[in-house]
C-alpha positions as CSV (number, residue, x, y, z in Angstrom):
1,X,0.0,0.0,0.0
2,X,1.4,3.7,-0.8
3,X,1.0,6.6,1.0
4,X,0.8,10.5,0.2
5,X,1.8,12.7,2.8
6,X,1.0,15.6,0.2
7,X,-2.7,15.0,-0.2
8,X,-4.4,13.5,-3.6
9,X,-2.1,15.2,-6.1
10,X,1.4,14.5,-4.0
11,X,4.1,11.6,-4.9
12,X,3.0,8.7,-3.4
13,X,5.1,6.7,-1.2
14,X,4.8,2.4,-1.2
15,X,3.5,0.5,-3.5
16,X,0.6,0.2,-5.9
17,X,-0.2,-2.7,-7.8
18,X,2.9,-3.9,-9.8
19,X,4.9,0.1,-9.5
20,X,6.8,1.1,-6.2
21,X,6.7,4.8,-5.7
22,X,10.1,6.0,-3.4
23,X,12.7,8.8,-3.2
24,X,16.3,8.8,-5.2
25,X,18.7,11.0,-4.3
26,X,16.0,14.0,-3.3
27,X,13.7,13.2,-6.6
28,X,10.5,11.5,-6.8
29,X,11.0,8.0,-8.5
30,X,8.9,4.7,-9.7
31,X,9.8,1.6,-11.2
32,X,7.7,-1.7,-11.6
33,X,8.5,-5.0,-10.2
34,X,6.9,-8.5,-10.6
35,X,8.2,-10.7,-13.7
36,X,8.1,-8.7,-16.3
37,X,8.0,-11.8,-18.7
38,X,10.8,-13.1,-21.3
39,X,12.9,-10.2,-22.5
40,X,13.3,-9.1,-26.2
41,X,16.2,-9.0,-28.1
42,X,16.6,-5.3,-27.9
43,X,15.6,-5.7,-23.8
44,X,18.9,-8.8,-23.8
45,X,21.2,-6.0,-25.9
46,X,20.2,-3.3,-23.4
47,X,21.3,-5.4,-20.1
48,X,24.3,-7.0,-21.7
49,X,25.3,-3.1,-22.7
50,X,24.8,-2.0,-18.3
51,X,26.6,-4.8,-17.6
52,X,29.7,-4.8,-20.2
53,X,30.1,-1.3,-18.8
54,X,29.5,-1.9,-15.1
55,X,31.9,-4.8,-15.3
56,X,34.6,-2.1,-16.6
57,X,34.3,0.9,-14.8
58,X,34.1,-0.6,-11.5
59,X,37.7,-0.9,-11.2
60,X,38.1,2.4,-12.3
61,X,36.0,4.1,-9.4
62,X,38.4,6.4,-7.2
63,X,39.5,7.3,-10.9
64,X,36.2,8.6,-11.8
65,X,35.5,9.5,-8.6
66,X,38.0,12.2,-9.2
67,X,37.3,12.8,-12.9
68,X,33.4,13.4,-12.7
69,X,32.9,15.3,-9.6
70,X,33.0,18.7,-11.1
71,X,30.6,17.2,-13.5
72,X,28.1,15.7,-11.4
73,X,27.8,18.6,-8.2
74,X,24.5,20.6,-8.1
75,X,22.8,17.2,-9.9
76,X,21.2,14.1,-8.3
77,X,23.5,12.1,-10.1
78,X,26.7,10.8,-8.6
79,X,30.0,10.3,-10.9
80,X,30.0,7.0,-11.0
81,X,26.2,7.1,-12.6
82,X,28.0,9.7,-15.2
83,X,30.5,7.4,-16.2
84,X,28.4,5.0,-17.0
85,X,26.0,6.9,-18.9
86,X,28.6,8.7,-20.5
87,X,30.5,5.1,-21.8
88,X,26.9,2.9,-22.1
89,X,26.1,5.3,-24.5
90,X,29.5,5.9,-26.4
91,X,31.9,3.7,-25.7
92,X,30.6,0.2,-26.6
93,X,30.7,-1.4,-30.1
94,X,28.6,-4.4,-31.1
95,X,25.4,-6.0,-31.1
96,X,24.1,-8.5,-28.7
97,X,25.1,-11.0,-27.9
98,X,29.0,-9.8,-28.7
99,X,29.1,-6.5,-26.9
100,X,32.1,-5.1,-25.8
101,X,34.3,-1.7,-25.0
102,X,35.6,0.6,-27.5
103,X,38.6,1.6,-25.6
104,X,39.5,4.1,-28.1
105,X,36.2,6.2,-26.9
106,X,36.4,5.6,-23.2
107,X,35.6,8.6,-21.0
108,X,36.9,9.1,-17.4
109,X,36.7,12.3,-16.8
110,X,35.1,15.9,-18.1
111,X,35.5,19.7,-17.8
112,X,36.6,22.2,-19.3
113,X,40.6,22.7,-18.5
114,X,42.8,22.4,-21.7
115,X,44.9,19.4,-22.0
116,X,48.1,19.3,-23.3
117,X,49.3,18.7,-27.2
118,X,51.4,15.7,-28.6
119,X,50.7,13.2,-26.3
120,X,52.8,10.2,-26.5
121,X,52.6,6.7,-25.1
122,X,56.2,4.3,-25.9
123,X,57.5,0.8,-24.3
124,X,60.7,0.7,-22.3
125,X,62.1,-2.4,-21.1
126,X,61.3,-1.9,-17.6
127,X,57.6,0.3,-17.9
128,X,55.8,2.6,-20.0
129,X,56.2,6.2,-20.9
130,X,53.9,8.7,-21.4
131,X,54.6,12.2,-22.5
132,X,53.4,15.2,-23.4
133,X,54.0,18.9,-24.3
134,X,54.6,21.4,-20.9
135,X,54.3,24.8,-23.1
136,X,51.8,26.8,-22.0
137,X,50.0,28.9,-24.6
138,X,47.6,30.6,-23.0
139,X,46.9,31.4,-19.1
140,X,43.9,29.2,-19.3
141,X,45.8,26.3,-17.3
142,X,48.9,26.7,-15.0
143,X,52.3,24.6,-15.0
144,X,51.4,22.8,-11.5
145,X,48.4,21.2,-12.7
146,X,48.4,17.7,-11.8
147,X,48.2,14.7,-14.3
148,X,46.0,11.8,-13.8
149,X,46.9,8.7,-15.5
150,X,45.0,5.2,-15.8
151,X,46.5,2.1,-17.4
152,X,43.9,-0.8,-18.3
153,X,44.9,-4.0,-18.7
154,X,42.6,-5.7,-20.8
155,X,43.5,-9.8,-20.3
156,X,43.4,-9.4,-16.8
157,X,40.7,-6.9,-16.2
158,X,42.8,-4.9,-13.8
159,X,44.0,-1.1,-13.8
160,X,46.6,1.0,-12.6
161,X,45.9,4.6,-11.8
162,X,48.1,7.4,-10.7
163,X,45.5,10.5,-9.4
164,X,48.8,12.5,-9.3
165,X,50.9,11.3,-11.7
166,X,52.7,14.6,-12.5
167,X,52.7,17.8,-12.8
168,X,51.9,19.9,-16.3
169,X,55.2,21.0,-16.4
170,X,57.1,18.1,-16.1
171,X,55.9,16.8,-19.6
172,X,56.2,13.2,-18.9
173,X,55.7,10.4,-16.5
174,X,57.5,6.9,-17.0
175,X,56.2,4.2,-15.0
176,X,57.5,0.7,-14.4
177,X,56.0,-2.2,-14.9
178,X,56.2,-6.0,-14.7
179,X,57.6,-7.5,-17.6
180,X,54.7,-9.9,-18.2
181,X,52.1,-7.5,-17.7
182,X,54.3,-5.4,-20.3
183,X,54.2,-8.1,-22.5
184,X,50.3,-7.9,-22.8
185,X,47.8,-5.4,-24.3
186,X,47.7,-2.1,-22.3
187,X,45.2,0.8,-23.1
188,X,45.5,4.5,-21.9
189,X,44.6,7.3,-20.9
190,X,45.2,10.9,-19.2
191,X,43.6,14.0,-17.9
192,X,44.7,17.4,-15.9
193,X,43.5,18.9,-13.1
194,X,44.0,22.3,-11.7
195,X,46.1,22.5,-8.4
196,X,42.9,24.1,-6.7
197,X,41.1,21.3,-8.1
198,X,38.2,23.5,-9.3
199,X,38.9,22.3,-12.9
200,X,39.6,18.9,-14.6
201,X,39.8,18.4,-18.2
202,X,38.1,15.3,-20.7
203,X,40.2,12.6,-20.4
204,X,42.1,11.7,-23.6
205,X,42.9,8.0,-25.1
206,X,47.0,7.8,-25.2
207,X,46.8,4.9,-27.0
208,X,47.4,1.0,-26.8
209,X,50.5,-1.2,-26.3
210,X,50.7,-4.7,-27.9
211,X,47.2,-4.5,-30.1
212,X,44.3,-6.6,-29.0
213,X,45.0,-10.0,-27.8
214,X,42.2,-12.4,-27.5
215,X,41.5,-13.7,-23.6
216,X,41.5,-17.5,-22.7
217,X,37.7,-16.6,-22.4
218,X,37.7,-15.0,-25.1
219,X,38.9,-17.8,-27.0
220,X,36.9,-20.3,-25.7
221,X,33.5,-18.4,-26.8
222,X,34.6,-18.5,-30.0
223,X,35.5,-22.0,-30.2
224,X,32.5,-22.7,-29.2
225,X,30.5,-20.9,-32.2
226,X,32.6,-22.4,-34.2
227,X,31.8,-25.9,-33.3
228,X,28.2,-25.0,-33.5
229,X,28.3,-23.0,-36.7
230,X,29.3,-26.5,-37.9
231,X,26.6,-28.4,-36.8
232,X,24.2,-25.5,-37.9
233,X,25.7,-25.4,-41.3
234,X,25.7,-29.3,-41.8
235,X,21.8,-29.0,-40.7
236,X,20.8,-26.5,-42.9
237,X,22.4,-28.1,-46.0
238,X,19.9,-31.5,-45.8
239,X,17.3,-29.6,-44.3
240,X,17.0,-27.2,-47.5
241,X,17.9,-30.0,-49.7
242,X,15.1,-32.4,-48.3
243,X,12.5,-28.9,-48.6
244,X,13.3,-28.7,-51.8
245,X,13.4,-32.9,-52.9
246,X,10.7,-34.7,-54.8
247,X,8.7,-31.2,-54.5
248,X,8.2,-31.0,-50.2
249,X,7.2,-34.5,-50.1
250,X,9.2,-35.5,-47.5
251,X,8.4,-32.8,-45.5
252,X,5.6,-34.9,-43.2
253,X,8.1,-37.3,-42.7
254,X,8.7,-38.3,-38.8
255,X,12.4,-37.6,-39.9
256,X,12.4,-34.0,-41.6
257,X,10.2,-32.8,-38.2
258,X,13.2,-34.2,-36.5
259,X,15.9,-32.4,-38.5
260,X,13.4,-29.4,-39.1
261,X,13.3,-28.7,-34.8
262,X,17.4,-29.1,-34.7
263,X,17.6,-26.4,-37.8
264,X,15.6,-24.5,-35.8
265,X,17.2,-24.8,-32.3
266,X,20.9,-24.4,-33.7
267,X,19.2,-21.0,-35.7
268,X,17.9,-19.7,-32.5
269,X,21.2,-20.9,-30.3
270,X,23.6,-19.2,-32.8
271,X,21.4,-16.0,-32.6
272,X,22.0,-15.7,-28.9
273,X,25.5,-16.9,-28.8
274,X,28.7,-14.9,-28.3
275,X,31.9,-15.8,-30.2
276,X,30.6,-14.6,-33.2
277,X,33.6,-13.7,-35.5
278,X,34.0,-10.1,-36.5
């Protein structure tokens, strides 16, 4: 049962029927509950999308803790729910049931502070370097602004993050790292922030190290298409050729309903099935 402590026309609080009524943050919000029945396509693309995101930004949090304050004071929204909204929408590529991150258009921070020109990311033997350009052009930014970096490792779904890296000035940062993480693919990325910390910049994607190497899991989800795309594609050969034999007539036959339901089930199963090449 609901409540309304502001009379007929006021929020109500509790439940009615299959929709909760309750407060978020300082704002009047609903959402339904009950089984809402099987999920379409679209519905399955939308929850893998929330959770491919989640799954990468949670490691990131003090990061964009940091990087989307600014952004998110005087709104109800927290910087964490930026972030997310920011990469669900933007930085995923795909379609269901093979969505994954764009690293290339990741975004852990914004404002409006300037970042720096010819950023650079290069391999040592002992770590990584990244660089960029200390002239100032303008007095829109000072020399002591700090530099946040975040390195993503992408096989073992961990990151490194320096909240003061550097400062502006300094025009580089090298940082060591274990050889066999330095072996592997490592994506990057930067933003500056004022010393007074009223202003952050967007962050910007240095680059990667090592291209894209496939995970163990990865691997094995493609494997596993694979072996089903060769069932599917042995199916689908005597199932069109017995359709099309003696003119349908052995289409009532106990053995084309057989082979008729697997054509179907392998259709559906490689449909909703990740591994999907390219």
């Amino acid at each position: 049962m609901a409540t309304s402590k502001n009379g007929l026309y006021g929020h109500p609080n509790g439940k009615i029927g299959n929709i909760v009524f309750y407060v978020l943050n300082g704002q009047n919000v609903s959402r339904t509950i009950g089984d809402p029945g099987k999920p379409s396509r679209n519905q399955l693309g939308n929850q893998q999308s929330m959770a491919v995101t989640m799954a990468f930004l949670k490691r990131m949090k003090e990061f964009i803790t940091v990087g989307f304050e600014l952004e998110a004071a005087g709104t109800v929204k927290n910087a964490f729910n930026l972030a997310t909204s920011y990469n669900k929408k933007g930085a995923l590529q795909g379609e269901y049931p093979n969505i994954s991150v764009n690293y290339s258009k990741v975004v852990l921070s914004k404002g409006d502070l300037p970042v720096a020109k010819d950023i650079q990311l290069s391999k040592a033997d002992t770590g990584v370097l990244i660089s960029w350009d200390p002239s100032r052009l303008d007095f829109d930014y000072g020399p002591d602004d700090s530099v946040m970096i975040m390195l993503y490792h992408p096989l073992r779904k961990k990151e490194t993050s320096f909240l003061n890296a550097a400062r502006r000035e300094e025009g580089s940062r090298f940082i060591e790292i274990d050889k066999e993480w330095l072996e592997e693919p490592i994506e990057a990325y930067l933003c500056f922030k004022s010393a007074n910390g009223k202003r952050i910049s967007d962050s910007v994607y240095v680059g990667n190290l090592n291209g894209e190497i496939e995970s163990p899991e990865e691997k094995s989800k493609k494997r596993k298409y694979l072996e089903v795309k060769v069932r599917f594609d042995q199916i689908e050969a005597d199932y069109l050729r017995l359709m099309h034999l003696d003119r349908g007539a052995h289409m009532g036959t106990k053995a084309f309903r057989h082979l008729e339901k697997e054509y179907e089930v392998l259709k559906k199963k490689l449909d909703d099935l990740p591994g999907k090449p390219g």
